[in-house]
C-alpha positions in Angstrom: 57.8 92.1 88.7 60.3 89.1 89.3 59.6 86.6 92.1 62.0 83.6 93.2 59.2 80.7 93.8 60.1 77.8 96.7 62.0 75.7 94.0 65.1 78.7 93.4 63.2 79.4 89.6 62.2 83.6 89.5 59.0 83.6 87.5 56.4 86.5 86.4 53.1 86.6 86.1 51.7 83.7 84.7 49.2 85.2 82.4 51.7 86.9 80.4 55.4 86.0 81.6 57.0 88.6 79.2 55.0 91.3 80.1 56.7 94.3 81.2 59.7 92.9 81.0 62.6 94.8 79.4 64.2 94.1 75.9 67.4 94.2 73.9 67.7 92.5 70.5 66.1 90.0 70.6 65.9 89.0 74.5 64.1 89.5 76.9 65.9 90.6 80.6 64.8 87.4 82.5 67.4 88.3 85.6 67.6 92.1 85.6 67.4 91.9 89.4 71.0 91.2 90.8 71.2 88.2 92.9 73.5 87.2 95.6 75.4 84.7 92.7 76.1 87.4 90.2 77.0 89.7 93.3 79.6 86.9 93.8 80.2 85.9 90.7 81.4 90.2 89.9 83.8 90.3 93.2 85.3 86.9 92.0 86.1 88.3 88.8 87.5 91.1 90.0 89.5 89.8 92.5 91.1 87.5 89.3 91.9 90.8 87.8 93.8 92.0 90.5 96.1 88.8 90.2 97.1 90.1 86.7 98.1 94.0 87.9 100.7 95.4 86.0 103.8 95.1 89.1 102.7 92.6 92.2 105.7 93.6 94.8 105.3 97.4 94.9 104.4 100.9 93.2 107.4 101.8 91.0 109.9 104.4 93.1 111.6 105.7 90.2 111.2 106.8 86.5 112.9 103.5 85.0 110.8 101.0 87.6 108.1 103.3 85.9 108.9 102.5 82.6 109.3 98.9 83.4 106.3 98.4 85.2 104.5 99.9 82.1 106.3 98.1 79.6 103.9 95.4 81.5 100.7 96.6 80.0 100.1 94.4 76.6 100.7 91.4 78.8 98.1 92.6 81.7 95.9 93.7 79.0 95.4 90.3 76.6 95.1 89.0 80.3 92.3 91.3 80.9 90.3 90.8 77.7 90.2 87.5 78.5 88.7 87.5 81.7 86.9 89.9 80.5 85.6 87.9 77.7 84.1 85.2 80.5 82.8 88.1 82.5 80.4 89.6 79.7 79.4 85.9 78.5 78.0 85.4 82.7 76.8 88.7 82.6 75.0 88.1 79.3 73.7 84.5 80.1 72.1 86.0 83.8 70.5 88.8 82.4 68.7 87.0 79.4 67.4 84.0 81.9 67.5 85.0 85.6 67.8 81.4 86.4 69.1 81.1 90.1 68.6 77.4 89.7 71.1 74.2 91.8 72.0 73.5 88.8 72.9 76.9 87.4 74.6 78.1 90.8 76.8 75.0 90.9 78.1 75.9 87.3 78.5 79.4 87.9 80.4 78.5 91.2 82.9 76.1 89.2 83.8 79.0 86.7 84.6 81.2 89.2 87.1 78.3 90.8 88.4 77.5 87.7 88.8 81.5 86.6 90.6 81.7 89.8 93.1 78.9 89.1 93.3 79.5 85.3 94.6 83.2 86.4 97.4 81.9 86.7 98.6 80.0 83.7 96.7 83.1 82.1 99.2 85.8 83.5 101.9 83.7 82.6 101.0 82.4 79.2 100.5 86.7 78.7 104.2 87.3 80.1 106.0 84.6 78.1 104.3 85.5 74.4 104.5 89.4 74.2 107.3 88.9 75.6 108.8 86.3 73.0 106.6 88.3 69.8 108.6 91.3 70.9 112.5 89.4 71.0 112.6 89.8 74.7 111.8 93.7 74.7 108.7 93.3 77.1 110.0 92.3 80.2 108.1 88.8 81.8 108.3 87.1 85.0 107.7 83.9 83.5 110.7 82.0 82.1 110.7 78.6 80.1 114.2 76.5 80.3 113.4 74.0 77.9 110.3 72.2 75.0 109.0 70.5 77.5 107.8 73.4 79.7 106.3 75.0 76.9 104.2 71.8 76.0 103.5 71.5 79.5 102.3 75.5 79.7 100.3 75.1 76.4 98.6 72.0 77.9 97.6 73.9 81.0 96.1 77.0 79.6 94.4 75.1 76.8 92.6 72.8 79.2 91.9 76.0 81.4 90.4 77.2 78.4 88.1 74.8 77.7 86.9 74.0 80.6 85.8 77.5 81.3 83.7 77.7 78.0 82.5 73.9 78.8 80.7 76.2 81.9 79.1 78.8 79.5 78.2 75.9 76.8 76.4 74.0 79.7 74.9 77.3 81.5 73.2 78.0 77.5 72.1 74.4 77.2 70.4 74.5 81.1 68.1 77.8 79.8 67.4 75.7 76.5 66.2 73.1 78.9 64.5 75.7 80.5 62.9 77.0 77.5 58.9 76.4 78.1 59.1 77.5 81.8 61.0 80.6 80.9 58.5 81.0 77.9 61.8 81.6 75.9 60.6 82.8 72.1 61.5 81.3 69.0 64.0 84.1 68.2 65.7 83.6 71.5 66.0 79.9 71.7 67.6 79.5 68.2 69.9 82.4 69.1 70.7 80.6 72.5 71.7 77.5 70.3 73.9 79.5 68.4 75.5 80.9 71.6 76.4 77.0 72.5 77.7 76.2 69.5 79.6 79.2 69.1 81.0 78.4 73.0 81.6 74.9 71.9 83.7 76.0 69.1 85.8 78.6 71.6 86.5 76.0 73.8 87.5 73.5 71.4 90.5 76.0 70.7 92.3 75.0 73.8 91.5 71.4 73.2 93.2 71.8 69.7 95.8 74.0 71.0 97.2 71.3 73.9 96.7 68.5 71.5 99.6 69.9 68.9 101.3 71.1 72.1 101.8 67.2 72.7 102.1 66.2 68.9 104.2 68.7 67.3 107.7 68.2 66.8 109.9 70.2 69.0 110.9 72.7 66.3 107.2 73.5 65.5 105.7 73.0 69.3 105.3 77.1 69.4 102.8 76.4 66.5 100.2 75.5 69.2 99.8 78.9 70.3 98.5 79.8 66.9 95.6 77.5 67.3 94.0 80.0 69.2 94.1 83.0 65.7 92.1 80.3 63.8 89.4 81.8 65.6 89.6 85.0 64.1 88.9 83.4 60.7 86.5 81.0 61.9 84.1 82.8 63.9 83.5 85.4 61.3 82.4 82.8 59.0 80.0 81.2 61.7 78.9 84.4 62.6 77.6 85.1 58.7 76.4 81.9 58.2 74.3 82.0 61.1 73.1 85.6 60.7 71.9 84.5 57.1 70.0 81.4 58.8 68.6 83.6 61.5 67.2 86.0 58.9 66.0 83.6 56.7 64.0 81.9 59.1 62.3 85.2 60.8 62.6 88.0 57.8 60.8 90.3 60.0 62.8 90.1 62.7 65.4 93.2 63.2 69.0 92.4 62.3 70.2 93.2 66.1 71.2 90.4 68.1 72.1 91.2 71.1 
């Protein structure tokens, strides 16, 4: 059975803190309990997804407002992915640890501001590129008059970005710091370092992506949108490489990793 101790840390029983606790992969679930943070943490997130609906004035009164409002849907739906993306990461990291920590409640408070805010350059970073992929046939609200908007949109999302996975990366690192009083196991604090890493190198996509915002040329400034597909190549690759280290280092351990 869980219990929050005077100092905000949920503990077990101290002969055997993993016992009875349940298990997927290769964690155990630390913070199956929901607490008052994730309870907040959920309605902030959903509230952020009701900022990316498919029409904000009204409910379409006619067939072609209809066909508008659902012409709206790839936008509102790379929007959702990802906040949804952020959502599963949280949900993920409390599960696993259970930490209800300062430290951890300050960081899980500053995603949910910056989610909030980033919403918005979200929704209209959505807009402006299915809507530019498609030559204008998906409709957006979201219109750019010159270069220097789109640098300065680039630069605003990509900091947005980062700054949300800078809260996962330092959410990962606070249960490695964590490790010996949450009697983390081998498996799960090399897989934990992986999760930072991999978070690190998430982030550092938005980073790139506003730095050749600012650098490009202004006939090649849309290239800094791309920055973000390189992470369909590279993650892939640090995904094998680090599933072959895992294995390597515990060959009896199952190949889920969850």
């Amino acid at each position: 059975m869980t219990i929050e101790s005077e100092d905000g840390w949920q503990k077990v029983s101290r002969e055997n803190p993993l016992n009875g606790l349940e298990k997927s992969g290769h964690f155990y679930h630390r913070g199956k309990d929901t607490t008052r943070l994730e309870a907040f943490v959920d309605a902030a997130f959903a509230f952020a997804l009701t900022l990316l609906v498919i029409s904000f004035d009204a409910v379409p009164q006619s067939y072609d407002q209809l066909m508008i409002a659902l012409r709206a849907v790839p936008a509102f739906l790379f929007g959702f992915c990802i906040l949804a993306m952020f959502w599963i990461a949280h949900r993920n990291w409390s599960i696993r640890f259970g930490l209800d920590t300062t430290f951890a409640t300050l960081i899980s408070l500053a995603l949910v501001f910056i989610l909030l805010v980033y919403v918005y350059p979200l929704r209209a970073m959505a807009t402006a590129a299915v809507s530019a992929l498609t030559n204008g046939w998906l409709p957006t609200e979201f219109y750019i008059d010159n270069v220097n908007e789109v640098r300065g949109l680039f630069a605003i999302y990509g900091v947005g970005f980062f700054v949300s996975n800078l809260c996962l990366v330092s959410l990962n690192w606070h249960a490695l710091r964590c490790a010996s009083r949450l009697a983390l196991t081998s498996e799960e604090r090399l897989l934990t370092k992986y999760e930072v890493l991999a978070r690190s190198i998430v982030g550092s996509s938005g980073l790139v992506s506003m730095i050749l915002a600012m650098a490009l040329p202004d006939r090649l400034v849309g290239l800094a949108g791309w920055s973000y597909m390189g992470l369909a190549v590279v993650m892939p690759i640090f995904g094998f490489f680090t599933t072959r280290q895992f294995s390597a280092r515990f060959p009896d351990a199952d190949s889920g990793r969850s």
